[in-house]
SEMAR-646185 format. One record per residue (C-alpha): residue number from 0; x, y, z; residue in one letter. Coordinates in Angstrom, 2 decimals, always signed. Layout:
BEGIN
<rec seq="NUM" east="X" north="Y" up="Z" type="a"/>
...
% end
This chain:
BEGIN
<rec seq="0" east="-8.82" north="+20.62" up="-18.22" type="x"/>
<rec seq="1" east="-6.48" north="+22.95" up="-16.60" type="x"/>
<rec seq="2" east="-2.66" north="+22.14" up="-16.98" type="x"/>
<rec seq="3" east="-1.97" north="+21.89" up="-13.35" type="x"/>
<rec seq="4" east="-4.79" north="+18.81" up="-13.54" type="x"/>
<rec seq="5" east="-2.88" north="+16.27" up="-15.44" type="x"/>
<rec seq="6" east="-0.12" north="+16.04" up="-13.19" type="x"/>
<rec seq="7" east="-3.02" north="+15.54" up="-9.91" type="x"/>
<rec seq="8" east="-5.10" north="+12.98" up="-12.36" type="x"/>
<rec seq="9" east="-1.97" north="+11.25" up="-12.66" type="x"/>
<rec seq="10" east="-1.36" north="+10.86" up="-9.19" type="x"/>
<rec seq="11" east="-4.91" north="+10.20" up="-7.91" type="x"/>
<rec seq="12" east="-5.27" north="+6.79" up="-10.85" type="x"/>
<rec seq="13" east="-1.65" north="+5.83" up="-9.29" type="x"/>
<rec seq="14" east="-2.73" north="+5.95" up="-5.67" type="x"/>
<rec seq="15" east="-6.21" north="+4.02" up="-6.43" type="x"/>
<rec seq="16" east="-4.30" north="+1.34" up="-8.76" type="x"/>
<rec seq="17" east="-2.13" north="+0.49" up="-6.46" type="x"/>
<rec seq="18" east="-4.68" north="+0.42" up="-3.60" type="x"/>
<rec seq="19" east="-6.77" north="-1.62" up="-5.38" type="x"/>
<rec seq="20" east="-4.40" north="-4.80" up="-6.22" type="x"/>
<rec seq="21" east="-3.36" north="-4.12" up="-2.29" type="x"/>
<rec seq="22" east="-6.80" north="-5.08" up="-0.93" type="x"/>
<rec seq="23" east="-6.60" north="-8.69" up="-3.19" type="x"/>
<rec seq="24" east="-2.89" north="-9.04" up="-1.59" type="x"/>
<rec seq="25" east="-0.76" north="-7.95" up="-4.33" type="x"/>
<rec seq="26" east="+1.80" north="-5.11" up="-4.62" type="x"/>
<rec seq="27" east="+2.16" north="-3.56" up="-7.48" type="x"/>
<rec seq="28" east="+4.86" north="-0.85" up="-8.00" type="x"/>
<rec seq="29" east="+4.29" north="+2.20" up="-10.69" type="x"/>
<rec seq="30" east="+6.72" north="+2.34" up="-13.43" type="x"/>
<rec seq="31" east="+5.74" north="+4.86" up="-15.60" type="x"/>
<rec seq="32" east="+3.31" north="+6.57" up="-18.32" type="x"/>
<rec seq="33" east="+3.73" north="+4.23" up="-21.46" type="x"/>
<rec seq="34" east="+2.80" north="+3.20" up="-25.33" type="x"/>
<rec seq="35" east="-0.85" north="+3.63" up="-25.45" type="x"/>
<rec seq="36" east="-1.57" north="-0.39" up="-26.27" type="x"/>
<rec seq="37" east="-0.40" north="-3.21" up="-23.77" type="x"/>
<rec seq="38" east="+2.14" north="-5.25" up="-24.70" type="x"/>
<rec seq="39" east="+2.15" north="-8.51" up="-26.73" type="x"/>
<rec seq="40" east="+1.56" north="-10.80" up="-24.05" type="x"/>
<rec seq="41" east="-1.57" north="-8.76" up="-22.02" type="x"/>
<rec seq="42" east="-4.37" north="-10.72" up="-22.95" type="x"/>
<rec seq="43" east="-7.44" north="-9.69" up="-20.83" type="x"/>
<rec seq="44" east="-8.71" north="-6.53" up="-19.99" type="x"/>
<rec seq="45" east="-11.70" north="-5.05" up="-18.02" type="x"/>
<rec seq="46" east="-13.20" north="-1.86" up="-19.70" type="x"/>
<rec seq="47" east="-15.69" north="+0.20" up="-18.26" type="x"/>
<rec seq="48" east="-17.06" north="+3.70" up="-19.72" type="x"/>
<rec seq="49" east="-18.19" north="+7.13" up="-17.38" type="x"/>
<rec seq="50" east="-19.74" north="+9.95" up="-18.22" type="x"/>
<rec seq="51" east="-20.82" north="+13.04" up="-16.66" type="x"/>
<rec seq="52" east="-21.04" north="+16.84" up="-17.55" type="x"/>
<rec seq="53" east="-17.61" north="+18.38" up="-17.40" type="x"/>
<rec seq="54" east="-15.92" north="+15.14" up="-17.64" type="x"/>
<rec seq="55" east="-15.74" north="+11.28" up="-19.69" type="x"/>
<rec seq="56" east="-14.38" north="+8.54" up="-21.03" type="x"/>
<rec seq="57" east="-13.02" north="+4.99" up="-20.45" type="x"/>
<rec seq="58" east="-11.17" north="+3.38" up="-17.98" type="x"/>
<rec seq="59" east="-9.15" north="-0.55" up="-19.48" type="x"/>
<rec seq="60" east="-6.89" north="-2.58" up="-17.37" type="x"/>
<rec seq="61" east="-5.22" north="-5.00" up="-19.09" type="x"/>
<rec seq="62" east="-3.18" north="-7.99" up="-17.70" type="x"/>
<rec seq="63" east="-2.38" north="-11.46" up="-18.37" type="x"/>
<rec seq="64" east="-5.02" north="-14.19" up="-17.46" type="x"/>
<rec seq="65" east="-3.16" north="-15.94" up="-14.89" type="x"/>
<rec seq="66" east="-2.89" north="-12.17" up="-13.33" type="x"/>
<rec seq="67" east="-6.24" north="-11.81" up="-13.22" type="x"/>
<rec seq="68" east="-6.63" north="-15.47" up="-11.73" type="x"/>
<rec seq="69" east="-4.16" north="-15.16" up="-8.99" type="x"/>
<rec seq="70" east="-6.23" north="-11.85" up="-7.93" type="x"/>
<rec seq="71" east="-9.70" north="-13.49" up="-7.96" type="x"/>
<rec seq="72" east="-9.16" north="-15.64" up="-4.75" type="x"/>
<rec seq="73" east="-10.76" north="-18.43" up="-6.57" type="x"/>
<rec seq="74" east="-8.49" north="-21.88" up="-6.26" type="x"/>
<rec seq="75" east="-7.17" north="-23.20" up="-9.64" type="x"/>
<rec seq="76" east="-7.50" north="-23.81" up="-12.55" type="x"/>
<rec seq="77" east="-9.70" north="-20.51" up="-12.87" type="x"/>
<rec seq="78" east="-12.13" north="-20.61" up="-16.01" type="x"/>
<rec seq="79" east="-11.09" north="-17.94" up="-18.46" type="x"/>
<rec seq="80" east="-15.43" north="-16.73" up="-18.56" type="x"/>
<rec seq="81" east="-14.58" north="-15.87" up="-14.88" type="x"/>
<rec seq="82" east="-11.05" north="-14.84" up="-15.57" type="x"/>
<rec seq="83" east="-12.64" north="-12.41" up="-18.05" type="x"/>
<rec seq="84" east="-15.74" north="-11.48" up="-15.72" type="x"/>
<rec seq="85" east="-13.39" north="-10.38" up="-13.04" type="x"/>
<rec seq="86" east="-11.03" north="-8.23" up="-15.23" type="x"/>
<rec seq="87" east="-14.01" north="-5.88" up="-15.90" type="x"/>
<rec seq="88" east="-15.22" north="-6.02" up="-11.79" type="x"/>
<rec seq="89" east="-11.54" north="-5.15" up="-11.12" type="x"/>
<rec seq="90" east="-12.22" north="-2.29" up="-13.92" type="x"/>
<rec seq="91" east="-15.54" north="-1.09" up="-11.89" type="x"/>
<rec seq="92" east="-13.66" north="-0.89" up="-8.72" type="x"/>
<rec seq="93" east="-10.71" north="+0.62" up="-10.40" type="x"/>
<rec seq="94" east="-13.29" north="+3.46" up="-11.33" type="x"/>
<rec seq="95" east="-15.14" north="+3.43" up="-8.69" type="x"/>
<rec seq="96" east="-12.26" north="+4.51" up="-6.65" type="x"/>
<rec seq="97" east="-11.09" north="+7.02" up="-8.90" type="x"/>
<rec seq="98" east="-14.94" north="+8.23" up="-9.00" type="x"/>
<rec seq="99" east="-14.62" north="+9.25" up="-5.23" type="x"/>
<rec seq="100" east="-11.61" north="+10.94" up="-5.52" type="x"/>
<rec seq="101" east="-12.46" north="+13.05" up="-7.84" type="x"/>
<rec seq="102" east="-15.72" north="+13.96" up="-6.18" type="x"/>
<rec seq="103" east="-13.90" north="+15.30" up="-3.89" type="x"/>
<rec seq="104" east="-12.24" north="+17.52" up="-6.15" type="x"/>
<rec seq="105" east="-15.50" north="+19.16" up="-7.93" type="x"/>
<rec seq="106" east="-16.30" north="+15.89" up="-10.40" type="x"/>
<rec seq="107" east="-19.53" north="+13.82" up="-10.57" type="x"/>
<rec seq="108" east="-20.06" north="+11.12" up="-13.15" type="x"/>
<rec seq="109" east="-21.97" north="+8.32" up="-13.87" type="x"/>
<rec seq="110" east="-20.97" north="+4.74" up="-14.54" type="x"/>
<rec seq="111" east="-21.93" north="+2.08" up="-17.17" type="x"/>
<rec seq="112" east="-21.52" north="-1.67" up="-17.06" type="x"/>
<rec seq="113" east="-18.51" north="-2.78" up="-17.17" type="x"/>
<rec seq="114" east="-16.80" north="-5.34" up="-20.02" type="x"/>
<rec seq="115" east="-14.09" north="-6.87" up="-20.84" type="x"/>
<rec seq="116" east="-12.28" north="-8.64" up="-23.60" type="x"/>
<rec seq="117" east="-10.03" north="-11.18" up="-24.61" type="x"/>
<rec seq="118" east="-7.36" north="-11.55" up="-27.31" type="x"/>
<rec seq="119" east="-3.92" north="-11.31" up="-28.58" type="x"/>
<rec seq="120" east="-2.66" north="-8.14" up="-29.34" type="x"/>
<rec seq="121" east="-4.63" north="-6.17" up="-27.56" type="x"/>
<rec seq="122" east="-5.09" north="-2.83" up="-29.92" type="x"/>
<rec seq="123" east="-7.70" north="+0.00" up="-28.99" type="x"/>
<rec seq="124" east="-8.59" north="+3.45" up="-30.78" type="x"/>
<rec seq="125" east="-6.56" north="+6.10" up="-29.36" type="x"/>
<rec seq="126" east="-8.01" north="+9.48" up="-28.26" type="x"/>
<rec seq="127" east="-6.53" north="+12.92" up="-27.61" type="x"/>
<rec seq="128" east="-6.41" north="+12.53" up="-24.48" type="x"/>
<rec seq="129" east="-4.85" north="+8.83" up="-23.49" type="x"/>
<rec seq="130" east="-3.05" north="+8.83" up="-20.56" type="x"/>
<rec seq="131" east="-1.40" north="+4.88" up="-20.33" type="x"/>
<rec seq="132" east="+0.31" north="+3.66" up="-17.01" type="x"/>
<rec seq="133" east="+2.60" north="+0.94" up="-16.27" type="x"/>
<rec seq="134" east="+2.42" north="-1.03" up="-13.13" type="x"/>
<rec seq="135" east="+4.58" north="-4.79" up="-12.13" type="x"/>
<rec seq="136" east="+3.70" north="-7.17" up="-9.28" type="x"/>
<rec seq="137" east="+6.71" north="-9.55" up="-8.32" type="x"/>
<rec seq="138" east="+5.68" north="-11.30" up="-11.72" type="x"/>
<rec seq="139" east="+4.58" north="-9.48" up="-14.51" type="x"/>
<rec seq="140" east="+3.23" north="-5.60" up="-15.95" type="x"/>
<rec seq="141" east="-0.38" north="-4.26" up="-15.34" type="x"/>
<rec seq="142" east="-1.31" north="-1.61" up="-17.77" type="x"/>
<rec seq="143" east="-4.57" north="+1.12" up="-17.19" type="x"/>
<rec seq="144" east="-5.30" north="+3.13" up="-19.73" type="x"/>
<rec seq="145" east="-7.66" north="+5.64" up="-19.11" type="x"/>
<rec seq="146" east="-8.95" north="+8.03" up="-22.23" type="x"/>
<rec seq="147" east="-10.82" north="+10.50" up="-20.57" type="x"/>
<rec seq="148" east="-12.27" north="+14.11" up="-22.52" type="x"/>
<rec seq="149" east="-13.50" north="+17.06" up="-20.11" type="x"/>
<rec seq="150" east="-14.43" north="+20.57" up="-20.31" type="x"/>
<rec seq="151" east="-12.14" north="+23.63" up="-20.60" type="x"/>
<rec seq="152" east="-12.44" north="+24.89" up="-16.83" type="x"/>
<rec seq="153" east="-11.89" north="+21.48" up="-15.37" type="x"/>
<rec seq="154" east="-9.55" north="+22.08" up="-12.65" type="x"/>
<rec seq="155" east="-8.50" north="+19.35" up="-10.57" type="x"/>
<rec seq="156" east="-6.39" north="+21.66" up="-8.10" type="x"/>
<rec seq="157" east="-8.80" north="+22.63" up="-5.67" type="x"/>
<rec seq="158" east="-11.35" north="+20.42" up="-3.60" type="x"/>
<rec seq="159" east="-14.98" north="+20.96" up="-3.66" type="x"/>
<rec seq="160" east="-16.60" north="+24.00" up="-2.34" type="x"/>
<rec seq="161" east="-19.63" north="+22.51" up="-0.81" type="x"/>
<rec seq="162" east="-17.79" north="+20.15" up="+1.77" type="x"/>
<rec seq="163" east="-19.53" north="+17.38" up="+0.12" type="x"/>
<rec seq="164" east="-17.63" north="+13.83" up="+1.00" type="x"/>
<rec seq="165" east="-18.15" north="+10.59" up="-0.98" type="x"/>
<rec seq="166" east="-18.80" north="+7.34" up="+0.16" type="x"/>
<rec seq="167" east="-15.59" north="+5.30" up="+1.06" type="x"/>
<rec seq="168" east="-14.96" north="+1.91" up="-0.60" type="x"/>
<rec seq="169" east="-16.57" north="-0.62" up="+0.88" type="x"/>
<rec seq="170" east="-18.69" north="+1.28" up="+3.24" type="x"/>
<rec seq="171" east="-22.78" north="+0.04" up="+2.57" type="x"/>
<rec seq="172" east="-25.17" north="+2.30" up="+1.30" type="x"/>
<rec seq="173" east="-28.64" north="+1.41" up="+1.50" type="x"/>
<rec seq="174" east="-31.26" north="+3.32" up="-1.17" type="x"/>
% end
């Protein structure tokens, strides 16, 4: 990846992050790149892997249960197997999101399930290329990790050539 990528990478999984706990009613304000595991008391995560030619990896956000509960919409008490089955849908849109912006920008990639897991500390291999950010509603810290590998040329600076446009969230597309 080019150096002048980072920096837009950065901002795009900011912008989507924070648009995506916006649409479920909750602000959440960026507070910075941080340690590469969550802290102690993050006990749920979503995970979700993408691949494509130039660029891949894996996308975790990681919160506290009763975050993921409040964000669900469901009425408590919330059952921790749906606690944990929404973490990794809030990881698949989370992805998805980034996914279109960076189609815009030259990238196509493919998607896997996504998964999620449960425990106290939450610990992952690091990679080269971890890139961690911090996030707080009016209660508590959201971390996203996302470890992501690419190809040399990968430059994130300069939107696609062909005009192509991808879909925009919640817009239906039938195949």
């Amino acid at each position: 990846m080019t150096p002048e990528s980072l920096p837009i990478l950065d901002a795009l999984m900011i912008e989507v992050t924070i648009d995506l706990f916006a649409g479920y009613g909750v602000e959440v304000h960026y507070l910075g790149c941080g340690a590469s595991d969550p802290p102690e008391d993050v006990t749920v995560a979503g995970v979700i892997d993408f691949f494509g030619d130039d660029f891949r990896g894996t996308l975790l956000v990681a919160a506290t249960a009763s975050f993921f509960a409040r964000t669900s919409y469901l009425p408590p008490p919330t059952p921790h197997a749906t606690v944990l089955d929404w973490a990794g849908e809030l990881a698949n849109q989370l992805l998805g999101r980034l996914k279109n912006r960076l189609y815009g920008r030259g990238i196509t990639m493919e998607v896997s399930t996504p998964k999620s897991l449960s425990g106290a500390p939450l610990s992952t291999p690091k990679a080269n290329s971890t890139r961690a950010y911090i996030f707080r509603d009016s209660e508590q810290q959201i971390w996203v990790r996302l470890d992501v590998l690419t190809s040399d040329g990968v430059d994130l600076a300069h939107p696609r050539s062909d005009g192509g446009e991808a879909v925009h969230e919640g817009d239906l597309v039938l195949f």
